[in-house]
C-alpha positions in Angstrom: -167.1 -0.1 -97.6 -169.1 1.5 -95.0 -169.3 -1.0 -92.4 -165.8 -2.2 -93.4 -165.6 1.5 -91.6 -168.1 1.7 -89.0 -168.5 -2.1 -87.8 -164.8 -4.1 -88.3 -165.8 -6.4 -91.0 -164.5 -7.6 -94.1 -166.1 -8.9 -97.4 -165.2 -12.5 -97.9 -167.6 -13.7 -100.7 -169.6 -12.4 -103.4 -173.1 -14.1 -105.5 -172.5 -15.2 -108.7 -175.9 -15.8 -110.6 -176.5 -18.2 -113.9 -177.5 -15.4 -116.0 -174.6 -13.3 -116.0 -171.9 -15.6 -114.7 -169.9 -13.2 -113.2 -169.8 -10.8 -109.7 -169.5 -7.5 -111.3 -171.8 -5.6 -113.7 -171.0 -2.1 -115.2 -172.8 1.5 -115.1 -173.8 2.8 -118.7 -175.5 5.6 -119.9 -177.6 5.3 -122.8 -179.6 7.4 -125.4 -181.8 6.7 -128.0 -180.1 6.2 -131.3 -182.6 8.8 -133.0 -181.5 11.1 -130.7 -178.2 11.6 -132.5 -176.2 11.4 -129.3 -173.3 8.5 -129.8 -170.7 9.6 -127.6 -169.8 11.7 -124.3 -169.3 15.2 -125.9 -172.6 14.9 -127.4 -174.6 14.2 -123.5 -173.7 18.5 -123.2 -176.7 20.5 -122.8 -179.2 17.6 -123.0 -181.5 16.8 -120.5 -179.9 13.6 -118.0 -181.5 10.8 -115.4 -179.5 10.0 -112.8 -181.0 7.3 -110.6 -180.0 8.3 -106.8 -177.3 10.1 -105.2 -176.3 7.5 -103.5 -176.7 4.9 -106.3 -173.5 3.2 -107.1 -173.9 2.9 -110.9 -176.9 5.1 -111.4 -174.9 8.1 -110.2 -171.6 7.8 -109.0 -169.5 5.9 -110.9 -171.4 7.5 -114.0 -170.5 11.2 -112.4 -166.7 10.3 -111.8 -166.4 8.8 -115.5 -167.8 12.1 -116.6 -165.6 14.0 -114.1 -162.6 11.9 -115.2 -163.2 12.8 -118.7 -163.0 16.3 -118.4 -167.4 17.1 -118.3 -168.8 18.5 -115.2 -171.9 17.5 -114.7 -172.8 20.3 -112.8 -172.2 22.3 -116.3 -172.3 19.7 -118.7 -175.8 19.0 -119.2 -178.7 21.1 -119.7 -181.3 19.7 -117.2 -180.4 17.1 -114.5 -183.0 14.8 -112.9 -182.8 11.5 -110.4 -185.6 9.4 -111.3 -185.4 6.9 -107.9 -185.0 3.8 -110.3 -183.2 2.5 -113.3 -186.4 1.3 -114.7 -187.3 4.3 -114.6 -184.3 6.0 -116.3 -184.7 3.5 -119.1 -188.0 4.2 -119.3 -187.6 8.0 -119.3 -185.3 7.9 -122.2 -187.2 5.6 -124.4 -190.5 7.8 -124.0 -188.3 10.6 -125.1 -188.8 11.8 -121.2 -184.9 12.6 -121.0 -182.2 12.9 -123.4 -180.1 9.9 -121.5 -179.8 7.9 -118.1 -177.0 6.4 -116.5 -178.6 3.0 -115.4 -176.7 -0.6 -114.7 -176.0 -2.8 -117.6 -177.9 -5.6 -115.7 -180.9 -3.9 -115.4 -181.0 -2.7 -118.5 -180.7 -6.2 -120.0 -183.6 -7.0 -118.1 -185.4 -4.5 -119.2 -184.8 -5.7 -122.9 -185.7 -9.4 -122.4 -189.3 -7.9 -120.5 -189.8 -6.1 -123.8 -190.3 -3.3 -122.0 -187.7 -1.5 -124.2 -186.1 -2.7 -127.6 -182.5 -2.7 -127.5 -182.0 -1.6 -131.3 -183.6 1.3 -130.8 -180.7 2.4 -127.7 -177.4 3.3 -127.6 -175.0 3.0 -124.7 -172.5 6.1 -124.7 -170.6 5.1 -122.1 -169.7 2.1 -120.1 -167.9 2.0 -116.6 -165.2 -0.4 -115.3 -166.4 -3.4 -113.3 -168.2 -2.7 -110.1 -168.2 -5.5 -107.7 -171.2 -6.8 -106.8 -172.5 -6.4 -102.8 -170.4 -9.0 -100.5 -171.3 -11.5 -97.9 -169.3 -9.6 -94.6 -168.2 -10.9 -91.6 -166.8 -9.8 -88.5 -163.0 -9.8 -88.6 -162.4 -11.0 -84.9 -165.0 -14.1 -85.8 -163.2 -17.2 -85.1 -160.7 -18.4 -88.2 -162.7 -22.0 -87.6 -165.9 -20.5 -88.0 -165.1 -18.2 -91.1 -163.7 -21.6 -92.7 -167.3 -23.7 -92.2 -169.3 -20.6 -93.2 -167.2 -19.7 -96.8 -167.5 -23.8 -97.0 -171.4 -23.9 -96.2 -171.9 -20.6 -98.4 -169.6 -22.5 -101.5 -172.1 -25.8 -101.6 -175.6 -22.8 -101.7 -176.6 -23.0 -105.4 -179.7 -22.7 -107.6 -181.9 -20.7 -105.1 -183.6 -17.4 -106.4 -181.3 -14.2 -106.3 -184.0 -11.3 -106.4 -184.3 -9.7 -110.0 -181.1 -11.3 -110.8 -182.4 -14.5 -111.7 -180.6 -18.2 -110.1 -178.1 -18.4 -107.8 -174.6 -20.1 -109.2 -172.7 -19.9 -105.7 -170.2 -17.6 -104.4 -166.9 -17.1 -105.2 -164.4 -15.8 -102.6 -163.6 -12.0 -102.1 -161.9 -9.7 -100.0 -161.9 -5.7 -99.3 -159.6 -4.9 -102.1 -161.5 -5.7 -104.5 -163.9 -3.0 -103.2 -161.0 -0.5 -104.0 -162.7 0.3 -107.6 -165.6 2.0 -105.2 -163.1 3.6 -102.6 -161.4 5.8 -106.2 -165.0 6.8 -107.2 -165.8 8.7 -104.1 -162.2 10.0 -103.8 -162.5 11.3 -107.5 -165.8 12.6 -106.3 -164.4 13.8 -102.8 -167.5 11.7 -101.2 -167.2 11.2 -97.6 -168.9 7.5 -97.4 -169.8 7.8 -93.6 -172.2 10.7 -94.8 -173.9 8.5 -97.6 -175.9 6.1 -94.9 
């Protein structure tokens, strides 16, 4: 959304990896289920792990569900931290470090299959809409010719390592709007994107 802003490009394709099958993934915040917190009204006056400020699912989107629900986070909880990691929200919350973390559901599930945390003994509170994954960007004065052999080279790349999210399944086409999800976030949180470089 930025450099859609600061740079004239556009988001034309997004990764889609084996393991999750899909382009999106979703913020949650989770508890321990010992810690008798199963919904959002019970997250006031505990103590809370946000990841980073400017961390799409580790903060933002978790803050504007809150916001949009009526909880100030501000007020809300008891004690606010940012960790700087979702494995180390998860973490923080299964050592009893926090009360809950908002962390992404992909991480989380990777997490879970490390055994570095057991999935019956968590709880996910809350769960966000879809959130797009990062997109391939181009400029948009780039030559119409050239954009059509680059999306065609970039649909035939499969099965090649995609970081900590496992194989590579191809990319699937895409486009600014479906970016607007992220745009209503930082409006409901009045987030100026050019100051979040």
């Amino acid at each position: 959304m930025l450099a859609s802003q600061v740079a004239d490009v556009e988001a034309f394709a997004v990764a889609v990896t084996k393991k999750t099958g899909q382009s999106a993934y979703k913020s949650v915040i989770i508890a321990r289920k010992d810690s008798g917190i199963a919904r959002t009204a019970d997250l006031k006056g505990r103590t809370f792990a946000f990841v980073d400020p400017t961390s799409a699912s580790g903060h933002l989107f978790p803050k504007s569900g809150l916001l949009q629900a009526g909880y100030d986070p501000e007020a809300f909880f008891g004690r606010v931290i940012f960790s700087g990691s979702h494995d180390a929200s998860i973490l923080a919350v299964a050592n009893k470090k926090v009360d809950a973390a908002a962390v992404a559901d992909r991480i989380l599930a990777s997490a879970v299959a490390k055994g570095q945390v057991k999935q019956d003994e968590l709880e996910i509170v809350w769960s966000s809409n879809p959130i797009p994954e990062s997109p391939m960007v181009w400029r948009k004065d780039l030559d119409p010719a050239l954009k059509a052999r680059i999306a065609k080279a970039l649909a035939n790349v499969k099965d090649l390592p995609w970081g900590d999210q496992g194989v590579l399944n191809g990319f699937q086409p895409t486009n600014d709007a479906a970016y607007n999800v992220v745009r209503d976030t930082a409006k409901v949180l009045k987030l100026d994107l050019r100051s979040m470089k």
